[in-house]
C-alpha positions in Angstrom: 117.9 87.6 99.5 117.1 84.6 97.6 115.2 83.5 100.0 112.5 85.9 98.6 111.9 83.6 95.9 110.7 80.6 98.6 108.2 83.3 100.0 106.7 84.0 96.3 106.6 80.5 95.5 104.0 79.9 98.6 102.7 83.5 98.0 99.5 81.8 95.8 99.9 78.1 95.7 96.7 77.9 94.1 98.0 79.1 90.9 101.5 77.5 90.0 100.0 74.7 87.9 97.2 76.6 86.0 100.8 79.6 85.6 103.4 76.9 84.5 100.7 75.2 82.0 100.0 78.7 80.7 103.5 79.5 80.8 104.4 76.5 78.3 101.7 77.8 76.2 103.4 81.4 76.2 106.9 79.7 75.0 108.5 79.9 78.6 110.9 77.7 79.5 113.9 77.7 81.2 116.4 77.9 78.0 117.2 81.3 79.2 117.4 82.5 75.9 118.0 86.4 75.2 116.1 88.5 72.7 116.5 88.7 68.6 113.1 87.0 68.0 113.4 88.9 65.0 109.4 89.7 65.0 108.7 93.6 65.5 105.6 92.9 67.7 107.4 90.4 69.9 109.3 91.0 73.7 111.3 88.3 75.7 110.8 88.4 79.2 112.8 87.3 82.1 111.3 86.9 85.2 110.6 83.9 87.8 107.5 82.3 89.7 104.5 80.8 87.7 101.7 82.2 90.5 103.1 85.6 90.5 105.3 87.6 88.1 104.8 85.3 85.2 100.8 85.4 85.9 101.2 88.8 85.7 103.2 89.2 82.5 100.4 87.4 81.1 97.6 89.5 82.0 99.8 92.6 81.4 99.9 91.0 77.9 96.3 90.5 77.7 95.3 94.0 78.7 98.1 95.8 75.7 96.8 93.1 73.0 93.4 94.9 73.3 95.0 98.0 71.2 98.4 96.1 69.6 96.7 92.6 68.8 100.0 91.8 66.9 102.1 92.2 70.5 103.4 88.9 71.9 105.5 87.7 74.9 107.8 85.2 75.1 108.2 84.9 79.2 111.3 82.1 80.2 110.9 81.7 83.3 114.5 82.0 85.4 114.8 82.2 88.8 116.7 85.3 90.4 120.0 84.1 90.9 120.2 82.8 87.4 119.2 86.1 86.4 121.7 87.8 88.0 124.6 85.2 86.8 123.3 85.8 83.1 123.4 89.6 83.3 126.6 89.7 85.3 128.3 86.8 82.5 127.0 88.4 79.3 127.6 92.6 80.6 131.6 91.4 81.8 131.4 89.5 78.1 129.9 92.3 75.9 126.9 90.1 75.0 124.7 92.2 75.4 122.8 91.3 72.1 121.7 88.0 74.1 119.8 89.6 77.2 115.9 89.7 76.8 114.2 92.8 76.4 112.8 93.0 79.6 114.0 91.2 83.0 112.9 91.4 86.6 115.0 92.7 89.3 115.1 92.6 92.8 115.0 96.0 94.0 117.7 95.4 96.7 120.1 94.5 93.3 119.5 97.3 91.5 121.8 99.7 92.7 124.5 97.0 92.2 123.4 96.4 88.9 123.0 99.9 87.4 126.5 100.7 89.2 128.3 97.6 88.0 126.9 96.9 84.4 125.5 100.6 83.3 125.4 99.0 79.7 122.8 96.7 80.7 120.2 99.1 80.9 118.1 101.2 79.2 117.3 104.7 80.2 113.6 105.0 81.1 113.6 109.0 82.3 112.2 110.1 79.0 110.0 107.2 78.1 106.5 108.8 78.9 106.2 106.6 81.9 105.4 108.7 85.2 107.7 107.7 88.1 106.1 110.3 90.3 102.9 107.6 90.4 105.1 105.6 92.0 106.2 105.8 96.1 109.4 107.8 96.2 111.7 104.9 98.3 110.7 102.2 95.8 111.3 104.1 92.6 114.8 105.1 94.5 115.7 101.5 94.2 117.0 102.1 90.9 117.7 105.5 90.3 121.0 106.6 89.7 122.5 110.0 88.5 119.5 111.5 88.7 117.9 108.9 85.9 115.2 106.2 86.1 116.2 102.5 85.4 113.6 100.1 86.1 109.6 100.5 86.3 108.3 98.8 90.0 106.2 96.3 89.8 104.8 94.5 93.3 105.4 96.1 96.6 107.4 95.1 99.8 105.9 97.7 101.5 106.0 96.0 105.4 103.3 96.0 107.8 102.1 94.7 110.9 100.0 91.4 110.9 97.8 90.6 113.9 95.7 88.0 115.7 92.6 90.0 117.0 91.3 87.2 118.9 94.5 86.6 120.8 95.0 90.4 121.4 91.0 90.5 122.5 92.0 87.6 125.2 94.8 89.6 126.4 92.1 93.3 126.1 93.9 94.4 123.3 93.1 95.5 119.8 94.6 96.7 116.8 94.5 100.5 117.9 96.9 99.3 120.3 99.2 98.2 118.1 99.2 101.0 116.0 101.2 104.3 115.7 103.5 102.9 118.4 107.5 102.3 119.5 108.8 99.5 119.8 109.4 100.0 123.2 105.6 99.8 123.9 105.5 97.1 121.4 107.9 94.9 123.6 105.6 96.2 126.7 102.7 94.9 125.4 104.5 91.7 124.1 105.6 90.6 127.6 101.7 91.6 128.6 100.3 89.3 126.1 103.1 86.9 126.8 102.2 86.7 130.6 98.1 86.4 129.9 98.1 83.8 126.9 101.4 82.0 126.7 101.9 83.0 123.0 105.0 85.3 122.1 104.4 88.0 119.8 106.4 87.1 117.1 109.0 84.4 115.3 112.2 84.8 113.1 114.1 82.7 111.2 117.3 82.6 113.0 120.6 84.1 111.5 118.5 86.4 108.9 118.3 90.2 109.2 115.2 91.1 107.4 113.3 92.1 110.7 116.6 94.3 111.8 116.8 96.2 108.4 113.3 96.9 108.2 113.4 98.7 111.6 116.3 100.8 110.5 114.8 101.8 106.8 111.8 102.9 109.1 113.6 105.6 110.6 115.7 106.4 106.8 118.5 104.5 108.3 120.7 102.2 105.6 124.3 100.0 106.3 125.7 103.2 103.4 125.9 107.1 103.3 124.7 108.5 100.3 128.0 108.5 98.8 127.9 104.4 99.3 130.3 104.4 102.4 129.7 101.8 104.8 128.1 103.2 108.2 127.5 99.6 110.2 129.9 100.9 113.2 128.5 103.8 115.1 124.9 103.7 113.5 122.6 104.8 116.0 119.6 103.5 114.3 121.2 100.2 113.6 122.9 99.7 117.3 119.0 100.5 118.6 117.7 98.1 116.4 120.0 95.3 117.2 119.1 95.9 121.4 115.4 96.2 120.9 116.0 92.6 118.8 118.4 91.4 121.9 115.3 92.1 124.1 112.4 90.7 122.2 114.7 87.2 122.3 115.4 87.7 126.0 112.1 88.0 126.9 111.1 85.3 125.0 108.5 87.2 122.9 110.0 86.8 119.8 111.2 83.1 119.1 113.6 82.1 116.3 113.5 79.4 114.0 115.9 77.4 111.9 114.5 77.9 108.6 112.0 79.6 106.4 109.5 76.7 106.2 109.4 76.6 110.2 108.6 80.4 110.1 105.3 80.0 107.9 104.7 77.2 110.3 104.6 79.6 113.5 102.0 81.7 111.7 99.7 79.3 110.0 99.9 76.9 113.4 99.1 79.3 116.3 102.4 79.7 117.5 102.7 83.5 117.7 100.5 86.2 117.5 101.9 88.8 114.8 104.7 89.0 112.6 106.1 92.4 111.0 107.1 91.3 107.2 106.2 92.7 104.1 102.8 92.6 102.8 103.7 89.7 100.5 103.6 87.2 103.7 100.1 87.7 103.5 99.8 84.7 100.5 101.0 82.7 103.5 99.2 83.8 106.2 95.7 82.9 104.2 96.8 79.6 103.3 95.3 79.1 107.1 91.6 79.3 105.9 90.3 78.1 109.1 91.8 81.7 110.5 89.5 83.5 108.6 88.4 87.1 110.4 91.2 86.5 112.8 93.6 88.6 111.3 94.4 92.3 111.0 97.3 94.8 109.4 98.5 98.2 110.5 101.9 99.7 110.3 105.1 98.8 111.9 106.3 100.1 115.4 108.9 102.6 114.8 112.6 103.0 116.8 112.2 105.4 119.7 115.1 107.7 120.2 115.6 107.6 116.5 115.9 110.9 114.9 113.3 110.5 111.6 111.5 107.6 113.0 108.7 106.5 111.0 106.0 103.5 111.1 106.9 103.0 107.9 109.3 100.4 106.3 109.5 97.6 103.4 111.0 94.3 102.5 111.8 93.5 99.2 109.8 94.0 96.0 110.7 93.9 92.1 111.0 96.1 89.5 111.3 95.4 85.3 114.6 96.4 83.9 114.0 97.5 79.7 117.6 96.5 78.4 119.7 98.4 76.3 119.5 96.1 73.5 115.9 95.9 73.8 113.1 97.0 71.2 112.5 100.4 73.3 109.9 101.6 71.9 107.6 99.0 72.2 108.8 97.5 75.7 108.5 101.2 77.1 105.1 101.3 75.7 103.9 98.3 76.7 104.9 98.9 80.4 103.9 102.5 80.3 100.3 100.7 79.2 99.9 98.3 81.9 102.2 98.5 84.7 102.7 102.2 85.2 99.2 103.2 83.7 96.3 100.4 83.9 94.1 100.0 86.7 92.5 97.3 85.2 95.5 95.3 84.6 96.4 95.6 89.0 92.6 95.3 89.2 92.9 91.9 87.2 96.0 90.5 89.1 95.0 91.5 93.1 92.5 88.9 93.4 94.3 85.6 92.2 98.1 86.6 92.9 98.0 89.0 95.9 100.1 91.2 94.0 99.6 94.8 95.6 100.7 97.4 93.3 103.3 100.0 93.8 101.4 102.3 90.9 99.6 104.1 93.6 96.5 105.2 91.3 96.0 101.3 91.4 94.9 102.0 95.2 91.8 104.2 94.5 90.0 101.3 92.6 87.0 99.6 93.8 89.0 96.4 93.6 91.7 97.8 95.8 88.5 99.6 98.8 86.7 96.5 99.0 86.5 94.6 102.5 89.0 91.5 102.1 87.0 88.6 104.6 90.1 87.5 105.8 91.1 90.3 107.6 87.6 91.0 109.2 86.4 93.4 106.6 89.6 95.6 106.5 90.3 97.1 103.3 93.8 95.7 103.6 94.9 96.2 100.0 94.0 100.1 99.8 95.8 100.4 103.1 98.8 98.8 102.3 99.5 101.5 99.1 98.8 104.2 101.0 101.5 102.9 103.6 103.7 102.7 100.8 103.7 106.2 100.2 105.4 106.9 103.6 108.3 104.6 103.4 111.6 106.4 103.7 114.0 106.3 100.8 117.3 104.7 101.9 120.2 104.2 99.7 120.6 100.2 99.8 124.5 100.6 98.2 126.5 98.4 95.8 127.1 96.0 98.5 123.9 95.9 100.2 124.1 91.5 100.5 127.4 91.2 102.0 126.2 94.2 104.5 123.4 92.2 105.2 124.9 88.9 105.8 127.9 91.1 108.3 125.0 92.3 110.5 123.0 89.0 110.8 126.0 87.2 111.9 126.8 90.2 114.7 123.3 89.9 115.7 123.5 86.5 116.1 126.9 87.5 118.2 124.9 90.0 120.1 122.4 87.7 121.5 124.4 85.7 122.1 126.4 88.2 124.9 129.0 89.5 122.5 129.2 94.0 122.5 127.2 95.2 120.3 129.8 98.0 119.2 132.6 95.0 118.9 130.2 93.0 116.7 128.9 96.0 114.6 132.5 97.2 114.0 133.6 93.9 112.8 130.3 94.1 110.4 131.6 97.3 109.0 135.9 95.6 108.6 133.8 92.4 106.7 131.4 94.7 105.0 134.5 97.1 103.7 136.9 94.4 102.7 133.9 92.9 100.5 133.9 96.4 98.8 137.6 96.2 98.3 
């Protein structure tokens, strides 16, 4: 899921060079150096993307300085993968005296982290910070034995993003589109198709992101709760991958060969909607001349699904406090901002897009205010309360290689291959990755 770092690095172009000069003032850089800055009042930080997480760090270190004017961050800015490489190198090492105090972590790589490299981590149950603030499914992401690991930062909750002027040409609107199946969705697709010439929506080709939202949106995941592998004879997941089969068929979903290309459908009146996490709004807005055309509401939901919802995410973050970190203050600090300051999510909203998961954050004036855009919708309140009704799903130690098996069977499947051959060889490549 790399890829996720391309869609934050378009997420608030506006920003990156006022972030990366500010960054350079904050001591970032890309030494990747760990923690023992030997000052008390001092955390290192870990995280990636100038306009976003780094912005935010820096506001989050604004807001604590008003009551610790001592405190300090040192933010290096690495980018995911490195992340991962360092944490994975120095855990299998015993290094652990060179990780930072605090580092970002994609919430699909937490379970494989806190499994893998328990060391790593620092327990965060008893810290004073309230998880129950936070939406059940995202603070799932990295809880294991029945203990907190990581505070969440921005959200992936998914939802529904429409063109209300195409869908009024066709005589639709967003009611239409909301509380539904996807089997009406795909109705109303071809409708829309047939009266305007614009399919619904695009997808890069060869990526399962759309496909495992649907099946998190009924509680549906590629593991049991024990971690098994259930790609083979997953009803959720064979439905998904037939209602995907169809929206290609019927032409009202087009693929694309690469990220880029995707924006490019949305910003360049190619399509009418896309389903995505509420990040892909940054992108969305960079067409300023679409202004008011726009709308959000939840995601269709798989019919015939036992514990369907219209409710789903893709990706988000949360911040890891290390086990060789000063815990006291990094607990503090985060307890402070990100898991107890509306005026810190209040500060962040309007320049980054960065939605909160702290759901308090989503009864702020900031957070009910009409966002022009989108026609006057309170997008940004809406979008936390969806959050709250995601389904928890247990993403497994080998959630990437699960992944990459079922994109390359769907790609199989629409391209005439069985969809119970293709699956079952997901699950064989899947299980012999966990080997």
């Amino acid at each position: 899921m790399s890829r996720l770092l391309t869609r934050r690095s378009v997420l608030v172009g506006s920003l990156v060079a006022a972030g990366a000069a500010t960054l350079a003032a904050c001591g970032g850089s890309d030494s990747g150096s760990g923690s023992g800055s030997g000052d008390s009042n001092t955390l290192t930080v870990w995280c990636w993307d100038p306009a976003f997480n780094i912005y935010a760090m820096q506001e989050a270190e604004k807001i604590y300085q008003k009551d610790h004017p001592d405190f300090k961050l040192d933010i290096v800015e690495i980018v995911w993968d490195d992340i991962q490489q360092k944490v994975t190198t120095l855990a299998q090492s015993g290094d652990l005296d060179q990780l930072p105090d605090i580092f970002l972590c994609q919430n699909m790589a937490a379970q494989k982290n806190i499994i893998n490299y328990p060391d790593v981590f620092a327990d965060l149950t008893d810290s004073g910070i309230d998880f129950s603030e936070f939406p059940d499914s995202v603070v799932e992401y990295s809880t294991a034995d029945g203990a907190n690991w990581a505070v969440p930062f921005d959200s992936g909750t998914a939802v529904t993003a429409l063109r209300t002027d195409i869908l009024e040409q066709a005589g639709y609107t967003v009611a239409d589109f909301t509380d539904i199946t996807w089997t009406r969705f795909i109705e109303l697709g071809k409708d829309i198709l047939a009266k305007t010439g614009r399919p619904m929506l695009s997808g890069q080709a060869g990526a399962s992101d759309l496909i495992m939202m649907m099946i998190q949106s009924a509680g549906a995941s590629l593991f049991d709760a024990k971690g098994n592998v259930t790609i083979a004879d997953n009803p959720a997941l064979t439905r998904a991958a037939e209602i995907y089969k169809e929206m290609v068929t019927s032409k009202i979903l087009i693929e694309v060969n690469s990220w880029d290309e995707y924006v490019g459908t949305l910003v360049n009146d190619q399509v009418n909607a896309t389903v995505n996490g509420i990040w892909i709004s940054g992108s969305i807005q960079t067409a300023t001349e679409q202004s008011g055309k726009w709308a959000i509401t939840n995601v269709p939901s798989l019919d015939g699904i036992e514990g369907a919802t219209n409710y789903t995410a893709n990706g988000g973050s949360s911040w890891v406090v290390t086990a060789e970190a000063n815990y006291d203050l990094a607990t503090d600090f985060l307890k402070s901002t990100y898991a107890g300051s509306t005026e810190f999510y209040d500060t962040i909203l309007p320049s980054s897009g960065a939605i909160a998961n702290w759901t308090p954050a989503g009864e702020s004036k900031v957070y009910q205010e009409p966002v022009e855009f989108y026609g006057g919708q309170a997008v940004y309140a809406d979008v936390v309360g969806y959050s709250e009704e995601v389904p928890s799903v247990n993403t497994g130690v080998y959630y990437y290689e699960g992944r990459d098996a079922v994109a390359a069977a769907l790609t199989q499947i629409i391209d005439g291959a069985d969809p119970a051959t293709a699956l079952a060889d997901a699950q064989k490549t899947t299980e012999f990755a966990a080997s």
